[in-house]
C-alpha positions as CSV (number, residue, x, y, z in Angstrom):
1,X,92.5,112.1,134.4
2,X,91.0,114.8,132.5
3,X,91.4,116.4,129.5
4,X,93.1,113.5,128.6
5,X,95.0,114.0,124.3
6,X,95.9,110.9,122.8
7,X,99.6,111.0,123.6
8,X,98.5,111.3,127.4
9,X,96.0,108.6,127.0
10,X,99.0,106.4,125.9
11,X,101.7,107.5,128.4
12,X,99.0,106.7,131.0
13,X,98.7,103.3,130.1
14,X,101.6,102.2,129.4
15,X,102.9,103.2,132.9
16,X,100.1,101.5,134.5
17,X,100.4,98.2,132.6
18,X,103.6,98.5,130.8
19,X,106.1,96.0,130.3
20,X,108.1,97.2,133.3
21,X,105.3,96.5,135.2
22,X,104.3,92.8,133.5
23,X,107.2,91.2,132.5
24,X,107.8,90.2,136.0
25,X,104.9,88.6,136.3
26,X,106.0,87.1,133.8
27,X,108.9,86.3,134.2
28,X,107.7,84.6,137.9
29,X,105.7,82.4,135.1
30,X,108.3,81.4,133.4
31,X,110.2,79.3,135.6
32,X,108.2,76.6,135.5
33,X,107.0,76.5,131.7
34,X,108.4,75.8,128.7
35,X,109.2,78.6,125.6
36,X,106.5,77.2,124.0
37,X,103.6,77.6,126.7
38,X,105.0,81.0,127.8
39,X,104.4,82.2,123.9
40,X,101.2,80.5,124.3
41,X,100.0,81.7,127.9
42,X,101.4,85.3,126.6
43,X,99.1,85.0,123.7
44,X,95.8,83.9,125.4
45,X,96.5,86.7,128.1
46,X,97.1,89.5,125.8
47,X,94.4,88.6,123.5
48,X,91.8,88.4,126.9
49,X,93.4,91.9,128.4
50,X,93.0,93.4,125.1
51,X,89.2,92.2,124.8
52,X,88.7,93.5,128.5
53,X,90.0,96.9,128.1
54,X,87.6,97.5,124.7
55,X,84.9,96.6,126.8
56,X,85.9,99.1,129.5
57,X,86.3,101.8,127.1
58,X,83.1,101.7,125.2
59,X,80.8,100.8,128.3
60,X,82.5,103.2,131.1
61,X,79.3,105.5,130.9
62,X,76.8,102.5,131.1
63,X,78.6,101.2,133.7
64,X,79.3,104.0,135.7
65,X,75.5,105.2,135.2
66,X,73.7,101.6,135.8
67,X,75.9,101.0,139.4
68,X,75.8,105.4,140.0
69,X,79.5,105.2,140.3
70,X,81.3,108.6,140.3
71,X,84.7,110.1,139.2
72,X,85.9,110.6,142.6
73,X,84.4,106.7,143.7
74,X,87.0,105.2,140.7
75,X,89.5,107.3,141.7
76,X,89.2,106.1,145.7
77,X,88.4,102.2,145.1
78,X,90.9,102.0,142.3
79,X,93.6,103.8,143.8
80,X,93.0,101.4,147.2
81,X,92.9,98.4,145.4
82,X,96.4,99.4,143.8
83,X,98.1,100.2,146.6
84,X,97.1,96.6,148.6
85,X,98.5,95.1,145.3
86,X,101.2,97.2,145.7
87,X,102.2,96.4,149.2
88,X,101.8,92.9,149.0
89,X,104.5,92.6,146.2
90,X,107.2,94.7,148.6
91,X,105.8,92.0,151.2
92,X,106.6,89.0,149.0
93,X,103.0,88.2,148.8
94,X,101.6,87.3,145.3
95,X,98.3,87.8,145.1
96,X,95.9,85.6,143.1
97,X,98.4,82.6,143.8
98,X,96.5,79.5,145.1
99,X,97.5,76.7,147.2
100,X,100.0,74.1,145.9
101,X,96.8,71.3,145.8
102,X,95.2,73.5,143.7
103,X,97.7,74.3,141.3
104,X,98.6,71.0,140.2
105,X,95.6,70.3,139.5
106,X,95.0,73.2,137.2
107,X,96.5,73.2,133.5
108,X,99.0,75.1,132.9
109,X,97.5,77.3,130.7
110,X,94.1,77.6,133.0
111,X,96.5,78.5,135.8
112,X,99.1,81.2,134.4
113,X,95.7,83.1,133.5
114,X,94.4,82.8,136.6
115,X,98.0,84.5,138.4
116,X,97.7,87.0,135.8
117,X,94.5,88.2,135.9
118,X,95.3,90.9,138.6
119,X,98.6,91.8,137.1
120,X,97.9,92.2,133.9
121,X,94.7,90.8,132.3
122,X,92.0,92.7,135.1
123,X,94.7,95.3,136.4
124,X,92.7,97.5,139.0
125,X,94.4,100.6,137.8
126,X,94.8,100.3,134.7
127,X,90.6,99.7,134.5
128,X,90.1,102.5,136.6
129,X,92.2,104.8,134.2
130,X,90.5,103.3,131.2
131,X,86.8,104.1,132.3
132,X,87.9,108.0,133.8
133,X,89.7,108.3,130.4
134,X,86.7,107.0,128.6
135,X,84.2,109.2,130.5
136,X,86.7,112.1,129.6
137,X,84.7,113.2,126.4
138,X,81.3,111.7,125.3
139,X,82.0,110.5,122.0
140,X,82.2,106.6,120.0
141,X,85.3,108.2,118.5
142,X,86.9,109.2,121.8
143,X,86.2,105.9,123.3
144,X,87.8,104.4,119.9
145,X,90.8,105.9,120.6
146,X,91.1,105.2,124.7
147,X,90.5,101.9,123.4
148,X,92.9,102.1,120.6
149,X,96.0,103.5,122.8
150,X,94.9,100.4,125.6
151,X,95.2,98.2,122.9
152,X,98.9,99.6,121.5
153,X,100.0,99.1,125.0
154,X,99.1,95.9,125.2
155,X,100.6,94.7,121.9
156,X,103.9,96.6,123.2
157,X,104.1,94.4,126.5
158,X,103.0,91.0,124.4
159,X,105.6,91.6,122.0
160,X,108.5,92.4,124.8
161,X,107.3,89.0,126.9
162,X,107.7,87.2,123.2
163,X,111.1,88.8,122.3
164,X,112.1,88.1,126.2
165,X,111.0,84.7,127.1
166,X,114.1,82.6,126.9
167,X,115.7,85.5,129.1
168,X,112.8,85.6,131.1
169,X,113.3,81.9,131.8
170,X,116.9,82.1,133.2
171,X,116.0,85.2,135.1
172,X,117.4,83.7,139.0
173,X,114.1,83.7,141.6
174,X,116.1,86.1,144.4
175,X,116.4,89.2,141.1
176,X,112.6,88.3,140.7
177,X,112.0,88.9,144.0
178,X,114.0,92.1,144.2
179,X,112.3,93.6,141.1
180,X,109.1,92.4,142.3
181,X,109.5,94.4,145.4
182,X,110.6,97.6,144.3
183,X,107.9,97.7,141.8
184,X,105.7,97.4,144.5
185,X,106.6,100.7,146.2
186,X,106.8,102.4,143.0
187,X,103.5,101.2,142.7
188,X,102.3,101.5,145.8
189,X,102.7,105.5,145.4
190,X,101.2,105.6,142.0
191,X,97.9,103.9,144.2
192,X,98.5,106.7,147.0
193,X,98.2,109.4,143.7
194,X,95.1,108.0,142.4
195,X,93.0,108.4,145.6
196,X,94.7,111.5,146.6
197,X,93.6,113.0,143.2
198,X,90.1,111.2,144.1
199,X,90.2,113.3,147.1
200,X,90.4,116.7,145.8
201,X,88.0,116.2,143.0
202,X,85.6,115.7,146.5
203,X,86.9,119.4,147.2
204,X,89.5,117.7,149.9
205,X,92.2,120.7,149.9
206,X,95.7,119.0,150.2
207,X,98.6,120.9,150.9
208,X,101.3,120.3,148.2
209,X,104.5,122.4,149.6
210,X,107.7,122.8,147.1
211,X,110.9,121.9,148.8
């Protein structure tokens, strides 16, 4: 994650939270909303995803410094937490789902945010890379553009989800699920990338043979 340029910074993000990676969540969503509330729910969630990743970029060195959070420590926890997202999608498990009682009794609106925060609003890795990107150079006008790039992502997967919805909504469950999964073990090796990489900056030599 270092010596990151703006072009990398950009490339970076938008394969960790781009909108191959979020319009299946949703697209999951969708089934069970109207065009109108997905163009709604998309709105809300982009606008709280945006607000969350300018926080991480302009804080990363207070936070890392107030909790004494390293490199290598961002690299391990987020590359962990990744790869248990990760697996539970090629398991058919969909995290942050709650049980059916709960659910109805949620609005929908208070309850598509709340199945997208992991996904897409709060995504693990795309924070991690965020604050290591941030802490790349110490400068307001670095952080501006981390922050900047996060942002362009994020208008780039609402604007897809907006342009996509009424596909999104006749998208049959079993191509969900198939998607879903095979996103998960793409995934599930960026994760295993992450921590290795948190892994050698510990000094952790790790053989990497050329076949």
């Amino acid at each position: 994650m270092r010596d990151l340029t703006t072009v990398t910074a950009f490339v970076t993000f938008f394969a960790v939270i781009g909108p191959q990676k979020v319009l299946i969540a949703f697209a999951r969503l969708s089934r069970t909303r109207t065009i109108g509330q997905m163009r709604r729910l998309t709105m809300v969630s982009s606008l709280l995803a945006a607000a969350v990743g300018i926080l991480m970029a302009y804080s990363a060195e207070f936070l890392t410094t107030f909790f004494h959070v390293s490199t290598q420590s961002l690299q391990l926890a987020g590359g962990v937490i990744f790869f248990i997202y990760a697996v539970a999608l090629v398991m058919g498990i969909h995290l942050g789902e709650g049980e059916e009682e709960d659910e109805e009794s949620l609005h929908p609106m208070f309850e598509g945010v709340r199945e997208l925060l992991l996904p897409y609003i709060v995504s693990p890795l795309a924070v991690t890379a965020e604050l290591l990107g941030s802490l790349d150079e110490n400068t307001w006008g670095w952080r501006t553009t981390v922050a900047g790039m996060y942002v362009l992502v994020i208008v780039i997967d609402c604007a897809c989800v907006l342009l996509l919805a009424p596909l999104l909504q006749r998208t049959h469950g079993t191509v969900l699920e198939v998607l879903s999964r095979l996103l998960g073990l793409l995934l599930a090796a960026v994760g295993v990338e992450v921590f290795l990489s948190g892994l050698e900056s510990l000094g952790v030599h790790l053989s990497n043979p050329h076949y």
